[in-house]
KEKOLGU-242086 format. One line per field, with one value per residue (C-alpha): x negated, y negated, z negated. Coordinates in steps of 0.25 Angstrom, whole numbers, padded with zeros to 4 digits. Each point is the difference from the previous one (the first is absolute). Layout:
px = X,...;
py = Y,...;
pz = Z,...;
% end
This chain:
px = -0045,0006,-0004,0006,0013,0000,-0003,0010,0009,-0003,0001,0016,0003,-0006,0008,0012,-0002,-0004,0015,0008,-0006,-0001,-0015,-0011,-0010,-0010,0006,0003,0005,0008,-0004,0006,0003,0008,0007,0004,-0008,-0007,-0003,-0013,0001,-0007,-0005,0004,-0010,-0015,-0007,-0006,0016,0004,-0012,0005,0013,0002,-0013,-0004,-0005,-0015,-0003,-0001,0010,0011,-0003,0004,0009,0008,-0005,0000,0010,0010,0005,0011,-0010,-0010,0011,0006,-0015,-0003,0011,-0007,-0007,-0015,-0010,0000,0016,-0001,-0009,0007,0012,-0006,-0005,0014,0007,-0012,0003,0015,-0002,-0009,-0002,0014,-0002,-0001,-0013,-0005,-0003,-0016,-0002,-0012,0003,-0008,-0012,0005,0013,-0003,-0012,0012,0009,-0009,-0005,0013,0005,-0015,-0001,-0011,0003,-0009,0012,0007,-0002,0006,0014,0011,-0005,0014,0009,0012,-0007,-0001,0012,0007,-0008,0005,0013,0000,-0007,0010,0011,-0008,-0003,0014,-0008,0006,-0005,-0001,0011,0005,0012,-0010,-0007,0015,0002,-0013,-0001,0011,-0007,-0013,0005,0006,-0014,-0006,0007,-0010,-0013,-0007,-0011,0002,-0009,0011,0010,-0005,-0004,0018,0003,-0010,0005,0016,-0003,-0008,0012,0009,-0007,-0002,-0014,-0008,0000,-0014,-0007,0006,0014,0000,-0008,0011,0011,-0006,-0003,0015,0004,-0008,0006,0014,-0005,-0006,0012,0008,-0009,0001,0015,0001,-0008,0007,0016,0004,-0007,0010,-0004,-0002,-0012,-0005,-0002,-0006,-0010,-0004,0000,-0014,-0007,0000,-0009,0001,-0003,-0015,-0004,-0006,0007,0013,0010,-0004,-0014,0002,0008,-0013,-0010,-0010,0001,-0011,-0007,0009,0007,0013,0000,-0002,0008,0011,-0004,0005,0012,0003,-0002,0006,0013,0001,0000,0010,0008,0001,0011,-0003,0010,-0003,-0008,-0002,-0014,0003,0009,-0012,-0013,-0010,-0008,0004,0003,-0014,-0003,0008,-0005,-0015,0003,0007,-0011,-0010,0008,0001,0013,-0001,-0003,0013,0009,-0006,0007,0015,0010,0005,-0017,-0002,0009,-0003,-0014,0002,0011,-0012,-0010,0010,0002,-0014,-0005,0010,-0006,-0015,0005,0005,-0011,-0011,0008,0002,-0016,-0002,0007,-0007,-0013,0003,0005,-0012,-0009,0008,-0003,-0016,0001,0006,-0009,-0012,0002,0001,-0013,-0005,0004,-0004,-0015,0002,0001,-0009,-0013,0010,0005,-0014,-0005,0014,-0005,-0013,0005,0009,-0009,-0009,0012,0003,-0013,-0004,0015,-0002,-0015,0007,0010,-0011,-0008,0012,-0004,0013,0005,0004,-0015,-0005,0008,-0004,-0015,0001,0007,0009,0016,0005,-0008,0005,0015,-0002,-0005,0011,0009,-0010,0002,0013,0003,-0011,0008,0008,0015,0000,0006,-0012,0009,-0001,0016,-0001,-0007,0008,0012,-0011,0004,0014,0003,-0006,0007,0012,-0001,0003,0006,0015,0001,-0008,0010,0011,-0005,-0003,0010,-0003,0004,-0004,0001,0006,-0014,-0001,0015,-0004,-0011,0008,0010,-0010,-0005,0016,0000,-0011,0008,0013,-0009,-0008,0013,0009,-0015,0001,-0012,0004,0000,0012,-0001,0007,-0010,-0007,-0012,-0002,-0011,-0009,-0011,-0008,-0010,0010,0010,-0007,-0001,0015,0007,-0003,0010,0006,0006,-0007,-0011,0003,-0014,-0005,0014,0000,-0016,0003,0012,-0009,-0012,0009,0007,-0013,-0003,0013,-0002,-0014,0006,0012,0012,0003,0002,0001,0012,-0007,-0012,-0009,-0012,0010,0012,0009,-0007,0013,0000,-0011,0009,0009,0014,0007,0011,-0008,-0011,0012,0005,-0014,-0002,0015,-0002,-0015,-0004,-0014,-0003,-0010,-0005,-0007,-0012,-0001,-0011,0001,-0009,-0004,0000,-0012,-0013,0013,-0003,-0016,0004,0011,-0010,-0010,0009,0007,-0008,0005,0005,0010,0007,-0002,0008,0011,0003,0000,0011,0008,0000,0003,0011,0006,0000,0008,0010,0001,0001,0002,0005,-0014,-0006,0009,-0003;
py = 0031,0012,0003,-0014,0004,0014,-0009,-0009,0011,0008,-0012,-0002,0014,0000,-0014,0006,0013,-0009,-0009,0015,0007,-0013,0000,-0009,0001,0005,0011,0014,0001,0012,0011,0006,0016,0008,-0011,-0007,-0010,0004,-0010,0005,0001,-0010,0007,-0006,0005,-0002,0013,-0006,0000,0014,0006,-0006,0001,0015,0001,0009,-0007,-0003,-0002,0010,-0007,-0001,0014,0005,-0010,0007,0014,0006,0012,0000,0014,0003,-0004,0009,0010,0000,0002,0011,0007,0001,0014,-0003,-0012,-0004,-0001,-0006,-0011,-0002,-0001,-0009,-0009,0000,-0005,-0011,-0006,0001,-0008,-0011,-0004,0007,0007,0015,0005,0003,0012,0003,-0013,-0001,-0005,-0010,0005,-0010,0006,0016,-0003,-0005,0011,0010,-0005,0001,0014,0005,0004,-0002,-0011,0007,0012,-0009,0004,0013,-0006,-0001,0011,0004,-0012,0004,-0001,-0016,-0001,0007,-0006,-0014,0004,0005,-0014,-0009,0006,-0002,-0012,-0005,-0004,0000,0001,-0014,0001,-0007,-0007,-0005,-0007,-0007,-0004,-0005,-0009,-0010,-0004,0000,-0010,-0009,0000,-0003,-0012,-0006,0005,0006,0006,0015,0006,-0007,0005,0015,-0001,-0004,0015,0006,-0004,0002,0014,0003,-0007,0010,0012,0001,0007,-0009,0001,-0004,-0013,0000,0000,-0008,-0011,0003,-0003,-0011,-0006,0002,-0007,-0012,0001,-0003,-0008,-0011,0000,-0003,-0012,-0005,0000,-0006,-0009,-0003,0005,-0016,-0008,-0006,-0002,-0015,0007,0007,-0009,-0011,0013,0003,-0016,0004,0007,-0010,-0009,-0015,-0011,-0009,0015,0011,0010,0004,-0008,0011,-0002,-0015,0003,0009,-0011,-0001,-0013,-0007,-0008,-0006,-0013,-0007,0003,0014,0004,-0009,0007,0014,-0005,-0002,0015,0004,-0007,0004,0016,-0004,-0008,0016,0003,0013,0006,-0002,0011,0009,-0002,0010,0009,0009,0004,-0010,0009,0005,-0014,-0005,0011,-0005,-0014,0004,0009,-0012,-0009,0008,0003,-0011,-0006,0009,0012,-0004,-0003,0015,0007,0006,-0010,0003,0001,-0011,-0008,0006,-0002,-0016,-0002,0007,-0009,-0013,0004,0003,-0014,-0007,0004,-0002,-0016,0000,0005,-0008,-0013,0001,0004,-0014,-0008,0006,-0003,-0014,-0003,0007,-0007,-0016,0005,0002,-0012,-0009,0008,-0003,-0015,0001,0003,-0008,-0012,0004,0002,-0012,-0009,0011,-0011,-0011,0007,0005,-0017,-0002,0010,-0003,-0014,0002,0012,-0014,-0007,0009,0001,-0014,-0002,0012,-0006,-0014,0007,0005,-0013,-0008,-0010,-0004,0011,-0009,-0007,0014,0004,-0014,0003,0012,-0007,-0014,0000,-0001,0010,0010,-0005,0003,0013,0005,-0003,0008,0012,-0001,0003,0011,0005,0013,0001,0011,0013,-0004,0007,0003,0001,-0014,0000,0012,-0010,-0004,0012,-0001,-0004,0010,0010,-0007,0003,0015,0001,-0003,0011,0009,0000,0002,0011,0008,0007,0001,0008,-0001,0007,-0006,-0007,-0009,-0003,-0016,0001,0007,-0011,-0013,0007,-0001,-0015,-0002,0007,-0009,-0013,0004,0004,-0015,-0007,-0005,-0005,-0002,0012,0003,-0003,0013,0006,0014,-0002,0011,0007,-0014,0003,-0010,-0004,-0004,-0007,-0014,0000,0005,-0008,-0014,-0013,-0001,0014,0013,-0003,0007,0003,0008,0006,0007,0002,0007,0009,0002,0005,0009,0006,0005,0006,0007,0006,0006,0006,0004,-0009,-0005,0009,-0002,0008,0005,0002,0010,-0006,-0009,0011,0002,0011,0008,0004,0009,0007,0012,-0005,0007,0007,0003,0009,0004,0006,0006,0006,0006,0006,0003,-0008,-0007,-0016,-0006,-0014,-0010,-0005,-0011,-0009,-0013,-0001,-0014,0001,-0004,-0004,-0007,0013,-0004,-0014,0002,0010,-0010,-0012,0009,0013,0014,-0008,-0008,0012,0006,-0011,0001,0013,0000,-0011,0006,0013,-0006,-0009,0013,0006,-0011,0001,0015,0002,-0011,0004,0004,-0013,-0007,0009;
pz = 0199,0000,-0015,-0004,0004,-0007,-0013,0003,0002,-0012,-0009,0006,-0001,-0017,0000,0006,-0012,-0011,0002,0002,-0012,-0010,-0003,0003,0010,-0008,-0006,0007,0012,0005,0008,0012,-0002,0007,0005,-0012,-0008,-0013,-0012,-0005,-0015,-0009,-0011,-0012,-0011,0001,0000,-0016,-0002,0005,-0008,-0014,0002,-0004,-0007,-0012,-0011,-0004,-0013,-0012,-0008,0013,0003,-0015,0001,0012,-0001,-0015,-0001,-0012,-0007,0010,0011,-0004,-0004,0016,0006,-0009,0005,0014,0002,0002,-0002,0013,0000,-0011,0003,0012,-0005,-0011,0012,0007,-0012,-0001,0015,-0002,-0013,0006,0012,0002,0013,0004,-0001,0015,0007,0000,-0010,-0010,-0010,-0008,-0008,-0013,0002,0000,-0010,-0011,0004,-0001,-0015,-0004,0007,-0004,0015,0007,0014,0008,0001,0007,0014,-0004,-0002,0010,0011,0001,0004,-0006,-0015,0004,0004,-0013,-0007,0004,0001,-0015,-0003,0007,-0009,-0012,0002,0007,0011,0015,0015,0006,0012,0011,-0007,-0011,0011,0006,-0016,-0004,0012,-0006,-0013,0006,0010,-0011,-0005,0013,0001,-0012,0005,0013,-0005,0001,-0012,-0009,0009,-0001,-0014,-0003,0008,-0007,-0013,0005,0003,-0013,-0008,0008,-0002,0016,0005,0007,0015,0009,0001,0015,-0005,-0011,0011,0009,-0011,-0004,0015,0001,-0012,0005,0013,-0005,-0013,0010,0008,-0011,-0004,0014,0000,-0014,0006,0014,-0005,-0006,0013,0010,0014,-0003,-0011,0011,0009,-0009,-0003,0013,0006,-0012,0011,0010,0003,-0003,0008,-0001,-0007,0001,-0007,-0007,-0009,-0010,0002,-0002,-0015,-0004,0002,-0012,-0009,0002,-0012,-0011,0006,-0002,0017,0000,-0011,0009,0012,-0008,-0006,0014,0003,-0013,0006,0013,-0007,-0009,0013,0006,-0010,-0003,-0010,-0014,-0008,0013,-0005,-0012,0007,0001,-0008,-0002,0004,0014,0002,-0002,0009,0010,0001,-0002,0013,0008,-0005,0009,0010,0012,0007,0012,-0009,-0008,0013,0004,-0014,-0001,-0003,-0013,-0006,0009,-0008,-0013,0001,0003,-0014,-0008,0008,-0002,-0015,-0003,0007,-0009,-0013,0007,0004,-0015,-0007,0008,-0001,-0014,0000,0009,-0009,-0012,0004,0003,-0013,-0005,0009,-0004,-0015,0003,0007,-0012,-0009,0010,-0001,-0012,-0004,0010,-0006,-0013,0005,0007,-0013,-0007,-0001,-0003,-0011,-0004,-0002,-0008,-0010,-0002,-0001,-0009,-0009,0000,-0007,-0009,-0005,-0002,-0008,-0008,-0005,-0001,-0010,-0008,0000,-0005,0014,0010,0010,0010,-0001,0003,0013,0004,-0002,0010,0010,0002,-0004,0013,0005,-0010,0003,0015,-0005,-0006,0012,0009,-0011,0000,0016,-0001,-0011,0003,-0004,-0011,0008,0008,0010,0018,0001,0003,0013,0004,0006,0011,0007,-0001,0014,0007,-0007,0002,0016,-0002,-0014,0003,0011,-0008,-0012,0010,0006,-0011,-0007,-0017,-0009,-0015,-0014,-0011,-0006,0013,0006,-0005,0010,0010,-0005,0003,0015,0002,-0005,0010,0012,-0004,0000,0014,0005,-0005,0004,-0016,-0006,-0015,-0008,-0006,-0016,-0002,0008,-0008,-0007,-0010,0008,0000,-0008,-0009,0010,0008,-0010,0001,0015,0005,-0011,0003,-0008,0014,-0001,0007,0010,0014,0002,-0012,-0001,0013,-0002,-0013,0006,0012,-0012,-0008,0012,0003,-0014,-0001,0013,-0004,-0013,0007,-0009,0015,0012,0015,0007,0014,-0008,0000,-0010,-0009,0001,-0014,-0006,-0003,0015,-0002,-0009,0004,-0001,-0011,0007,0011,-0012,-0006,0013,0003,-0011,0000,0014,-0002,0014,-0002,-0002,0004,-0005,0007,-0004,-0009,0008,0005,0012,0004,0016,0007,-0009,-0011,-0009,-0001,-0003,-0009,-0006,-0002,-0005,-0010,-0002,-0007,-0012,0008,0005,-0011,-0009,0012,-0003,-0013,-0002,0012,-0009,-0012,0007,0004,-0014,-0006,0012,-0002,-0015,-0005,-0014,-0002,0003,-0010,-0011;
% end
């Protein structure tokens, strides 16, 4: 008993730490020391990371590449007094140069690296124990070096300035390799030696301290109290369930029926009923955004309760926002494979039926290769060709035969589109709510699509059923033409099947895009925007572009990769590039 209350106990008390400190439960907790409470410090490079950071090169062509002298080179080491001042100096200059640091006290230099200074001093390395025995020959020697090469000693106030773009850059990516790798190349560009691996962790740890602070109040700053309620009523638990309202709007989808893409249209729409502002969703990084949510997504209602208010609330707009493309992207998937799946039905039947008349039509054309042969030989005989078709078979039997042949007869498109209006109905149980819902965007080649889906929202929304004669019809293609333009006028059905068709294409190749989206995003938000490059590369700061995938959540991204393979993505990027190019120069696309 006693032992179930000191857990108990130490539970409260990390809970208690955990809600103080802003962290979560399974990271650090701190430590009491002299009376104060000490944050154990997380290290931010992996020991791989810390070796590779500052290390020398390997191959011969790197090692040429960094370490072959020029004439005044060779012309400053020469004036050393010695071979072992001069190959040491000659090694100074090579770890000032590259990696950029100070060669330690008592360091061995690498074998590669005394081996091709030595060729090129004609010393010999194995002299080099003998250099440095007095410590004030190092010391000039580095000091004569830093002047000659314009180099200066990392200090204490390069640590204070250093901190503020790093922290700009922290607010794109966690990872600390890329974080250390931008202060290793600030201070080479600035001709600053290279401090420790410990500080530049230390730097960089800091950077990311006060970078994800910023992301969280980018994040928290526009939310009103009303915001902040609505985000934490999230966490609690709903009635007849048993877990969060959260929980509830990150349900999987379920197979593809009209119900289910309902049932997440309903989700979809009671996100968007929280209000939260407009474009808070690209106020930081993509990056540390999908960060954000993937680290919500795992943690649990209590374990979000349990976190400091202003991550707590961060936390749950990056979770919101990033449910909202996942509901997006799967119910655009769902109605995609339902329209696939209608299609392979049509075309299913199809074939059925022809296979089902398959030994009808068979007897008609030996019937009917009989006839042919028997007028053919009463032509060449000179006897009467009606005689002959009676002498294989009565005339009323060969007029009843020619009506069988006739409804066997295919029409000449020999077409499936027609059994396609058998599902109509069941798409019609979802179809007006999920043009609603979406917002669409399109590029010049596609606004008469985007234009029809809008014909279709005003007549779901008037309850219309005649299709405006004025309605667009330029994307119609000629498979459809006989079927959506009837002499009564444009038939409802195949018009709103045909839309619903080449909504799906466009969407593939990227002519249509979904705002909210993550797969079916415009392609130009991958793009940097160009006052914000120009003003990078004006300041020298780093950018950092997210990556160009379109993940399908759950097992979507296996389907859509079997439904439309490589080549479809392919295709879609390619018309998205081109698309961009015309918009972009177009001078050059007119020539």
């Amino acid at each position: 008993m006693a032992e179930l209350r000191r857990r108990a106990d130490a539970g409260e008390q990390k809970a208690k730490l955990a809600r103080e400190f802003g962290i979560s439960r399974e990271d650090p907790i701190p430590i009491p020391k002299n009376g104060r409470l000490i944050m154990p410090r997380r290290s931010l490079l992996t020991p791989a990371e810390r070796a590779s950071l500052l290390a020398f090169p390997t191959t011969a062509d790197e090692l040429i590449r960094y370490y072959t002298f020029t004439e005044p080179d060779l012309s400053a080491i020469r004036q050393r007094r010695g071979h072992h001042n001069r190959l040491g100096f000659a090694v100074q200059l090579c770890y000032l140069r590259y990696p950029g640091f100070a060669l330690p006290t008592d360091a061995e230099p690498p074998a590669a690296l005394l081996a091709l200074v030595g060729r090129q001093l004609h010393i010999e390395p194995d002299i080099w124990p003998q250099y440095a025995q007095r410590p004030e020959t190092r010391r000039e020697h580095l000091a004569e070096l830093q002047a000659w090469l314009n180099l200066t000693p990392f200090a204490i106030a390069d640590y204070r300035r250093l901190v503020h773009p790093l922290a700009e850059l922290a607010q794109q990516t966690d990872r600390g390799i890329v974080l250390a790798e931008a202060l290793v190349g600030m201070l080479r560009q600035q001709h600053i030696i290279l401090p420790g691996v410990d500080v530049i962790e230390r730097i960089c740890s800091e950077a990311l301290t006060r970078g994800t602070r910023q992301v969280y109040e980018a994040l928290t700053a526009p939310l009103s109290s009303h915001h902040r309620l609505v985000l934490d009523d999230l966490l609690t638990r709903r009635e007849g369930t048993q877990g969060s309202g959260l929980i509830g709007l990150r349900q999987p989808p379920g197979p593809p029926k009209p119900k289910h893409v309902l049932a997440h249209l309903e989700r979809l729409k009671v996100i968007r009923e929280l209000g939260l502002p407009e474009g808070l969703d690209h106020a930081i990084h993509q990056n540390r955004l999908l960060k954000l949510a993937r680290e919500g997504g795992q943690m649990t209602a209590q374990h979000l309760r349990d976190l400091e208010p202003t991550r707590r609330y961060a936390t749950l707009v990056a979770v919101v926002f990033e449910t909202r493309a996942t509901l997006i992207d799967e119910i655009i998937d769902l109605h995609d494979r339902i329209i696939g799946a209608l299609f392979s039905k049509a075309k299913r039947h199809h074939a059925d039926r022809f296979q089902q008349s398959g030994k009808a039509i068979n007897d008609k054309v030996r019937l009917y290769s009989r006839i042919g042969r028997a007028l053919l030989n009463a032509k060449q005989s000179g006897a009467d060709p009606y005689a002959a078709i009676e002498s294989i078979m009565p005339w009323e039997v060969f007029s009843e035969s020619v009506t069988e042949a006739e409804k066997l007869a295919q029409p000449a498109d020999f077409d499936y589109l027609s059994l396609i209006g058998d599902g109509f109905n069941p798409l019609r149980r979802y179809t007006p709510t999920l043009l609603e819902a979406l917002t669409l965007k399109a590029a010049p080649a596609a606004r008469e699509l985007l234009a029809g889906v809008e014909v279709l929202k005003d007549m779901n929304e008037r309850q219309a059923r005649k299709v405006p004669d004025d309605a667009p019809t330029s994307f119609v293609r000629k498979r459809w033409e006989s079927l959506v333009r009837t002499p009564d006028g444009l038939d409802r059905r195949f018009y709103e099947l045909c839309v619903l068709s080449e909504l799906k294409n466009s969407l593939r190749s990227g002519d249509i895009w979904v705002q909210g989206s993550r797969q079916f995003k415009d392609f130009e938000e991958y793009l940097v925007p160009h006052s914000a490059s120009r003003r990078n590369v004006n300041s020298g700061s780093w950018v950092l572009l997210s990556k160009p995938t379109r993940p399908l959540p759950g097992g979507a991204a296996g389907r859509a990769g079997t439904r439309a393979g490589d080549g479809g993505t392919a295709r879609r990027r390619q018309r998205a590039t081109r698309r961009l190019y015309h918009q972009h120069w177009p001078q050059d696309h007119a020539a």
